[in-house]
C-alpha positions as CSV (number, residue, x, y, z in Angstrom):
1,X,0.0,0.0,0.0
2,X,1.1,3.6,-0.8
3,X,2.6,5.3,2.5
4,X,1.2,8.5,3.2
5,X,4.0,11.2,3.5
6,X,5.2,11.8,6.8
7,X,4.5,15.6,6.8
8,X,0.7,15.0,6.1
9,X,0.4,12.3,8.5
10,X,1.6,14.7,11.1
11,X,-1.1,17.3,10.2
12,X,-4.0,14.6,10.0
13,X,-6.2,12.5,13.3
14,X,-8.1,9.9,13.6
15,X,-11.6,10.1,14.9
16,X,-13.5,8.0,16.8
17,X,-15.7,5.9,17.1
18,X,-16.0,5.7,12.6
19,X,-11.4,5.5,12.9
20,X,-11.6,7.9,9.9
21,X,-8.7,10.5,9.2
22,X,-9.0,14.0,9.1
23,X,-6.8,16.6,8.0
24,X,-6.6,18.9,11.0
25,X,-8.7,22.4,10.6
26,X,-5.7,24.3,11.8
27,X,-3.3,22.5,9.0
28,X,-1.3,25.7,6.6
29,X,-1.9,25.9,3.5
30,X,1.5,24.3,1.8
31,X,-0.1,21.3,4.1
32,X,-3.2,21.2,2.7
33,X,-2.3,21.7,-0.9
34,X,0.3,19.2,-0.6
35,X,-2.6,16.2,1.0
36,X,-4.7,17.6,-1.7
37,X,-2.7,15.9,-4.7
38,X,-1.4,13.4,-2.6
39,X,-5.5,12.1,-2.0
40,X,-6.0,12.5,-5.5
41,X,-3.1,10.1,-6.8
42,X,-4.0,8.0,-4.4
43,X,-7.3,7.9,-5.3
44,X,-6.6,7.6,-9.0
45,X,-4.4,4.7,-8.4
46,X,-6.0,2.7,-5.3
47,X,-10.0,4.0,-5.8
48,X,-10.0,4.5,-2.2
49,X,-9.6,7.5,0.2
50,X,-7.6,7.9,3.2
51,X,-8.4,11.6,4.0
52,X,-11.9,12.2,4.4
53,X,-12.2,15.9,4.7
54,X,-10.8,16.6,1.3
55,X,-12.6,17.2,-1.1
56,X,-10.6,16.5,-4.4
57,X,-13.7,16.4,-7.2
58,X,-14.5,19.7,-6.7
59,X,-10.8,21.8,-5.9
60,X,-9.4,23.2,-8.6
61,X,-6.5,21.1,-10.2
């Protein structure tokens, strides 16, 4: 499985009781546009999400 990068793993938590991840609402920007491709690859190569806050149909590419 494709390892999510060390520097969004850090920004991201997992909620309970559903054990999804989030990327954390105080997260900067670089952060956020940096899990926001990474989500998308990942979708486009796995079909699954790891990030569930992102929403990477409708952001701009």
């Amino acid at each position: 499985m494709q390892e999510m990068p060390i520097k969004i793993a850090e920004w991201t938590e997992l909620r309970f009781p559903e054990g999804r991840r989030f990327l954390k609402d105080d997260a900067p920007d670089d952060v956020r546009r940096e899990a926001l491709e990474w989500e998308r690859e990942f979708n486009n190569k796995t079909g699954r999400r790891r990030i569930v806050n992102i929403d990477i149909e409708t952001a701009q590419q």
